[in-house]
C-alpha positions as CSV (number, residue, x, y, z in Angstrom):
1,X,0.0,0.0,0.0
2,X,1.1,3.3,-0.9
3,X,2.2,6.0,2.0
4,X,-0.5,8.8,2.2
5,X,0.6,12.3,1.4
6,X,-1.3,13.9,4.2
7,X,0.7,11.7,7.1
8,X,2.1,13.6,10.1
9,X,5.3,12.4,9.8
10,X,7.5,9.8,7.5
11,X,8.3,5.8,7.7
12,X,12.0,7.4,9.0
13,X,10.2,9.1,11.8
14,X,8.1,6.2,13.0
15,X,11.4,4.2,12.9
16,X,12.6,6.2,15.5
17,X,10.2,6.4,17.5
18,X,10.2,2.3,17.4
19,X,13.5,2.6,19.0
20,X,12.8,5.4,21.6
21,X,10.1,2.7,22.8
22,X,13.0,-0.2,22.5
23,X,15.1,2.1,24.7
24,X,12.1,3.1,27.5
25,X,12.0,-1.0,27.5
26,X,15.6,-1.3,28.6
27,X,15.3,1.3,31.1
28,X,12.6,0.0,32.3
29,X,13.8,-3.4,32.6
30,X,16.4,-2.1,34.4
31,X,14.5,-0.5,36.8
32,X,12.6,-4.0,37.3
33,X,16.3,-5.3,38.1
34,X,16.6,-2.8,40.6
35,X,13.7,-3.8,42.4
36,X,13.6,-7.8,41.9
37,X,17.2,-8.8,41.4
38,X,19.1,-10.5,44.1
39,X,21.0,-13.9,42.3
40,X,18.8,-16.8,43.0
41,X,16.2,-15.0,44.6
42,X,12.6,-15.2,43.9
43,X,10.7,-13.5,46.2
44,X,10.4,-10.2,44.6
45,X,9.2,-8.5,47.7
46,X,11.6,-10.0,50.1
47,X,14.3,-8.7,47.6
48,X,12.9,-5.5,47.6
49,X,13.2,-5.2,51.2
50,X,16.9,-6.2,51.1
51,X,18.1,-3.7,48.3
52,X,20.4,-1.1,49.1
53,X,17.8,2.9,49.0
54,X,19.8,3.4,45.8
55,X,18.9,0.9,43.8
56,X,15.4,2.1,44.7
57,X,15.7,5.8,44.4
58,X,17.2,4.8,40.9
59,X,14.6,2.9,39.6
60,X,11.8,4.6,40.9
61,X,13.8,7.3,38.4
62,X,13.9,4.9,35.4
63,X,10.2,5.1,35.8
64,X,10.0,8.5,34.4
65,X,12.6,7.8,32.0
66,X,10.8,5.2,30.6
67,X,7.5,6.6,31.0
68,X,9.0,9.7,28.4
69,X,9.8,7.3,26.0
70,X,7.0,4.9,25.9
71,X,5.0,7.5,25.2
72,X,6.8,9.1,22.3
73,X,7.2,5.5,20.8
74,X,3.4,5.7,20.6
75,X,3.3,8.0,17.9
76,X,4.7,4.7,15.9
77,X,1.5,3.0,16.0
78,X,-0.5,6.1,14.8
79,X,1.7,6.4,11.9
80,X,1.3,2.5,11.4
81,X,-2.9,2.8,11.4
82,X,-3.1,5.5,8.8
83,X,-4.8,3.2,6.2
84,X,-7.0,2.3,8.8
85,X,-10.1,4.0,9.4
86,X,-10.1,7.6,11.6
87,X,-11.8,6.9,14.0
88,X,-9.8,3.0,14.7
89,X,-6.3,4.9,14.3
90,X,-7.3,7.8,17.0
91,X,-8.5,4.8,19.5
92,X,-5.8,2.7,18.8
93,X,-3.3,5.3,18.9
94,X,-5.0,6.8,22.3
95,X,-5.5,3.1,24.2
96,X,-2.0,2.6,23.4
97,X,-0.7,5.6,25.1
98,X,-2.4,5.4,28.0
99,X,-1.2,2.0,28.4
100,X,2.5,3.4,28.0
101,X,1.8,5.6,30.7
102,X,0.5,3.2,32.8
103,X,3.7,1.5,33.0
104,X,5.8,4.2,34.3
105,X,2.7,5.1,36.7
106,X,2.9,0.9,37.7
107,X,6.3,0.7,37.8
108,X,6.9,4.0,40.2
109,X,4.1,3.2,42.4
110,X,6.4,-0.1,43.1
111,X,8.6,2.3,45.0
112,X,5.8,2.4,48.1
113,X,5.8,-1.3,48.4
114,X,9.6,-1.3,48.2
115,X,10.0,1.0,51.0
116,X,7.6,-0.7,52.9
117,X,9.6,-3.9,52.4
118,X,12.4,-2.1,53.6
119,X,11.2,-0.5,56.8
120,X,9.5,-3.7,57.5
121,X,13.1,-5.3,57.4
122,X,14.3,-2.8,59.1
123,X,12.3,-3.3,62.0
124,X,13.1,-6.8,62.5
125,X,9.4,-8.3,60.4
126,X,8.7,-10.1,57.4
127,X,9.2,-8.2,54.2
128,X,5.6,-7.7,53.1
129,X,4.2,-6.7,56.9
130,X,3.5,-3.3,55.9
131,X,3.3,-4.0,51.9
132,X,-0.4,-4.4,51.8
133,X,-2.0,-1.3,51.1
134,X,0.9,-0.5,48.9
135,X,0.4,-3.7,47.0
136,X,-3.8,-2.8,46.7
137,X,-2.7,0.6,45.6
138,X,-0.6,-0.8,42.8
139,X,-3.0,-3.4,41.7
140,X,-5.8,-1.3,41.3
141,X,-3.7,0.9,39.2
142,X,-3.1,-2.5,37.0
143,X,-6.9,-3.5,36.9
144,X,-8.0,-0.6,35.1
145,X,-5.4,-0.5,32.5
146,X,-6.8,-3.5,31.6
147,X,-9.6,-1.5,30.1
148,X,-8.0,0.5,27.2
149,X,-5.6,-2.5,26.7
150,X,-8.7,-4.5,26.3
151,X,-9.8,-1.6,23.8
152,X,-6.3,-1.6,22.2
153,X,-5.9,-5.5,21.5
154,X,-9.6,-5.9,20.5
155,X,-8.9,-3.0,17.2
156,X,-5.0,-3.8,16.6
157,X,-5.6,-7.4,16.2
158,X,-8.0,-7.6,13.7
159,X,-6.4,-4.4,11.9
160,X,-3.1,-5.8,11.8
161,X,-4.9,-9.1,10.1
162,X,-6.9,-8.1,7.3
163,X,-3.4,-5.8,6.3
164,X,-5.2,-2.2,7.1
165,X,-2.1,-1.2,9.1
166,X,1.8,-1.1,7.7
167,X,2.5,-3.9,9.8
168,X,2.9,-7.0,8.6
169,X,0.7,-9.9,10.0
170,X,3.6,-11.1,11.9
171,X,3.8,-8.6,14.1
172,X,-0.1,-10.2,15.8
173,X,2.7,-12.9,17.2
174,X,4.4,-10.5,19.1
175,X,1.7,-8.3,20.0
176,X,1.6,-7.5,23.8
177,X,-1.8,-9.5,24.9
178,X,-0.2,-12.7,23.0
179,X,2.9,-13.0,25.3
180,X,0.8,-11.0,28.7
181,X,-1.5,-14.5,27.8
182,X,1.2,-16.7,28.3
183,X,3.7,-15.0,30.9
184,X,2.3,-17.9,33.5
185,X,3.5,-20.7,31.2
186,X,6.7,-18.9,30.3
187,X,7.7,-17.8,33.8
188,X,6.0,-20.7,35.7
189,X,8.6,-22.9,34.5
190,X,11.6,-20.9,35.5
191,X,13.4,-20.8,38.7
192,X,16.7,-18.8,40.2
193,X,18.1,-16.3,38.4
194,X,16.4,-16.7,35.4
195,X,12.8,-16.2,37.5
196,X,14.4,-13.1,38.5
197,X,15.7,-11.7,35.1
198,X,12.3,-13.2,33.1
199,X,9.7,-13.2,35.3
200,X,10.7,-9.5,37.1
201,X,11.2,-8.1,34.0
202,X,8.8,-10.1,31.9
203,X,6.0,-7.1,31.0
204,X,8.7,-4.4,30.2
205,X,10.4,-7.7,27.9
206,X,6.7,-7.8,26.1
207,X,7.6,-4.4,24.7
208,X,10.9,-4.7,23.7
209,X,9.5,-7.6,21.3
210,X,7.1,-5.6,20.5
211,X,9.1,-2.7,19.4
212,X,11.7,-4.5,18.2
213,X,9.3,-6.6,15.7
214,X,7.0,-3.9,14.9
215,X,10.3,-1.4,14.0
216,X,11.6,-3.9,12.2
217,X,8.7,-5.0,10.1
218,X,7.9,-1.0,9.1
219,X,11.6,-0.8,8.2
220,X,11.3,-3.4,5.4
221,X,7.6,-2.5,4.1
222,X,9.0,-2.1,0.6
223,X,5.9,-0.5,-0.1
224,X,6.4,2.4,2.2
225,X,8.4,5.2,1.1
């Protein structure tokens, strides 16, 4: 399909922007490592409790970072629904950034359950004694994301499909609610450092594939100038 002349910005542009939301992965993931990582390791919140206040400070920072960047890779997928029609490209464009922003809103509101961890340890108490309203807080945050991602999967999916996007129908396999469907498979089966490095940073690693794949496949439409 040929590239519109009325488009906001060029193939080169949405490139970019694909790899601004690769990068706001990596920070992010980062900033999961910050939080989870402690060698073999697997209780997240226990960890937490036992990380030194700068690997917390530090990645409650990579939050914004990330959050920056996630949502200027957005303006990818609104380039990548212009042969869709309006009204699909503004809702799929707008679910998706809200979802990008979620994540740095998630992720920093992490930093409440990791200080709780850490006072609680510091008083001599389990790790998640004082972690539950923090933990409420943080889920509640997550349930109603669900609702444009809902929105998002239900229009991208099908769009994607029947080829009125510039992605190619490959992409669908690497589309976030694909791999957020089968994160308990995947990280169910690991253990020790690997359950650390996967499963802490598994929902920041759905992006990077995503980005990665969805860059990638604009970058060799031939049919896009």
């Amino acid at each position: 399909m040929d590239s519109n002349s009325n488009q906001l910005f060029s193939r080169q542009t949405a490139v970019l922007l694909g790899i601004l939301g690769i990068l706001g992965s990596i920070v992010l993931f980062a900033g999961d490592m910050l939080f989870y990582y402690n060698g073999d390791q697997i209780d997240f919140i226990a960890n937490m409790g036992n990380v030194s206040p700068e690997r917390i400070i530090l990645s409650g920072v990579s939050a914004l970072i990330a959050a920056w960047l996630y949502t200027f890779a957005s303006g990818q997928v609104y380039y990548a629904f212009q042969p869709a029609k309006k009204w699909i490209r503004v809702t799929v464009f707008v679910t998706f950034t809200m979802i990008m922003i979620s994540y740095g809103v998630v992720h920093g509101a992490y930093v409440a359950i990791a200080v709780s961890a850490q006072n609680a340890v510091g008083m001599g108490m389990a790790p998640d004694a004082f972690t539950e309203l923090a933990v409420t807080t943080n889920n509640a945050v997550r349930y109603i994301t669900y609702l444009p991602f809902g929105i998002f999967t239900a229009l991208f999916i099908p769009a994607v499909w029947l080829k009125k996007t510039y992605y190619p129908r490959w992409v669908i396999i690497f589309s976030p609610i694909i791999l957020f469907l089968l994160s308990g498979a995947i990280t169910g089966a690991l253990d020790g450092k690997m359950k650390s490095i996967i499963g802490g940073g598994y929902l920041n690693l759905i992006l990077l594939l995503f980005f990665s794949t969805a860059t990638i496949g604009l970058w060799i439409n031939n049919e896009l100038k």
